[in-house]
N, C-alpha and C positions, 0 to 999 in steps of 0.2 A: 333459886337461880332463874335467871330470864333472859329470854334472847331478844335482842334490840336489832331491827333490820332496817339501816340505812337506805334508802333508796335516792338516786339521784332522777328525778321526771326525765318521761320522756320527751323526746325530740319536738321543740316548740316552732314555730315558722318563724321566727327570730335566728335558730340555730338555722336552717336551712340558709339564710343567709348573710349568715356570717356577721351577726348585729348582735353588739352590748344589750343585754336586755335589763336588769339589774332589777329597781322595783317599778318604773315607769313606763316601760317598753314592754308591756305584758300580752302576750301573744296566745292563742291557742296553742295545740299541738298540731305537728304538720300531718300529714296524712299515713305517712311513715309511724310518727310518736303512738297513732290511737292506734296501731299494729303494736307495736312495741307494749304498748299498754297491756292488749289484750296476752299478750305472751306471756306479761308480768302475773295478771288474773292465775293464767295455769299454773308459775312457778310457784304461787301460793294456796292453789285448789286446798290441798290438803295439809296445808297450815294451819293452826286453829291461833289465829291472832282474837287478844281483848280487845285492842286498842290501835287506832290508826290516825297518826299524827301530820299535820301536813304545811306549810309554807302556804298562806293565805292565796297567792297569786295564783294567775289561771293555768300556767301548766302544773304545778306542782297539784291545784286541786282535782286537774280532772287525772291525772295520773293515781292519784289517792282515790277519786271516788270508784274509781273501777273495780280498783282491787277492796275497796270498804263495800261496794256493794256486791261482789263475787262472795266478800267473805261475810256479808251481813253485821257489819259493822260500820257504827255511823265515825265520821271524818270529821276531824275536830281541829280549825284552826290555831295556828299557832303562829304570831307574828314575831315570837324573836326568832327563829327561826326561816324566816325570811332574807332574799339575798340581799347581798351587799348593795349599797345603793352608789352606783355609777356615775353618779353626778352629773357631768356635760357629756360623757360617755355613751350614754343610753340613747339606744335609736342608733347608733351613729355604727360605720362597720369598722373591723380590724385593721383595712387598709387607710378610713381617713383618722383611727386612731394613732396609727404607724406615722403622720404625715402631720399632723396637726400637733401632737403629743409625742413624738420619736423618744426624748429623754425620760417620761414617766413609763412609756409602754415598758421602756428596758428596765425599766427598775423592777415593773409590777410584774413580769418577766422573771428578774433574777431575785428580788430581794422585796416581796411582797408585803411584809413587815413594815417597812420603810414606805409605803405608797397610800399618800392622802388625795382622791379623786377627786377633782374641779366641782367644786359644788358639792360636793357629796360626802360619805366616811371616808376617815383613815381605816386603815383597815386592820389597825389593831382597836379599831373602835368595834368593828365585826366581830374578831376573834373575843372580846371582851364578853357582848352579850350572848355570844352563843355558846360561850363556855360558861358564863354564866345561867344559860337556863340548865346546859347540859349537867351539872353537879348539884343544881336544886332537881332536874328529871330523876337521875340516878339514885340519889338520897330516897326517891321514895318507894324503890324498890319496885318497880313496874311490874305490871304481868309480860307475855309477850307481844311486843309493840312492832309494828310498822312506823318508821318515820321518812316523809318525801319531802324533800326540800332540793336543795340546789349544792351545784359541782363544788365552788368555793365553803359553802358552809360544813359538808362534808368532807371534805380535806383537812377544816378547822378541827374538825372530831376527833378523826383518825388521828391527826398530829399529834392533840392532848392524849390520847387511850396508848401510841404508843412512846409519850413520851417522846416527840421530836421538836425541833423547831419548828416557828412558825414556816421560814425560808425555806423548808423542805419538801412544801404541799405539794409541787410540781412533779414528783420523782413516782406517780403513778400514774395510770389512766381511770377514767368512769365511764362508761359508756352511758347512753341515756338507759337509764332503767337499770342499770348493775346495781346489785344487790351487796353492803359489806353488813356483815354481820356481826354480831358482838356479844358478848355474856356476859351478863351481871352476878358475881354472885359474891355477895357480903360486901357489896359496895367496890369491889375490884371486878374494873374492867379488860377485858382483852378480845382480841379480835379473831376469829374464825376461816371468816372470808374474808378478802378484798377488792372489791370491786367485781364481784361474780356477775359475770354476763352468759351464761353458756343456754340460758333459756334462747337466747334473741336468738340462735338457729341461722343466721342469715342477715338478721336487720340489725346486724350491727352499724356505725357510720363510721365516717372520715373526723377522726375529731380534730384534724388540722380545719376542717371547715370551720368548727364553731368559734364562738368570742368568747374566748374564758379567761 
């Protein structure tokens, strides 16, 4: 049996304001996110992770590297696992997506499944490879993992483990850095946590701020 720990990165200066980031618009973390990081460090002190997996881009890796070098494990890129890529989206904020794109924002909005981004994936082009590394990951019976990537790729996850629709990724929150957890054992997965944030103490945010 193995426990698989979702993380979603901390707080990037993209989310501070309120900007698509996707895979072009790669931001550090804001000053808030390397707080959040460090908080993430302690919820794993006395974790004893093999393996720490991580979305190649810059928040997802300095969030990974914190907690790979708290725990003395090295941080191992992983590009499907990478966010959905935005297309004309990225760089751009909520509000000139709302104004420029009104008809798709709602869609991606209510019926996410159905949403192909200007220039960019569908985004059951997303759900495809990341459920596909997820069931080639799982297959091989992992030790206990760390994995940080991104809000919509983790939505994708949890959907699959429980069995939902794609259309139903919205009916939770993640905070930056919330932890869902999950256990492997004999190839069935199921979920523990969801979206554990009780470490952040305070640094929680406003997730009406971000562009998700």
């Amino acid at each position: 049996m193995a426990k698989i720990y979702l993380v979603r990165h901390a707080e990037s200066l993209a989310n501070t304001q309120g900007m698509y980031q996707g895979i072009t618009y790669d931001t550090d973390l804001s000053v808030q996110g390397h707080i959040q990081a460090k908080a993430l460090v302690e919820r794993f002190r006395n974790i004893s992770l093999s393996r720490v997996v991580a979305s190649p881009l810059k928040r997802t890796m300095q969030t990974a590297l914190a907690v790979g070098v708290g725990n003395n494990v090295p941080v191992e890129p992983e590009q499907q696992i990478i966010e959905t890529n935005h297309g004309e989206w990225e760089g751009k904020s909520k509000e000139d997506i709302q104004k420029t794109w009104p008809w798709m924002y709602k869609k991606w909005q209510r019926f996410p499944s159905g949403t192909k981004f200007p220039q960019g994936e569908h985004f059951l082009e997303t759900q495809k490879r990341v459920i596909g590394w997820w069931q080639q990951f799982c297959q091989t019976v992992p030790d206990d993992t760390l994995i940080v990537s991104h809000d919509n790729i983790i939505r994708i996850i949890v959907a699959r483990v429980l069995n939902k629709k794609l259309n139903s990724i919205w009916k939770f929150h993640l905070q930056p850095t919330s932890v869902t957890e999950i256990v492997l054992d004999g190839g069935d997965a199921s979920i523990v946590r969801l979206g554990d944030s009780t470490h952040l103490e305070g640094l929680s945010v406003d997730l009406s701020m971000h562009a998700l």
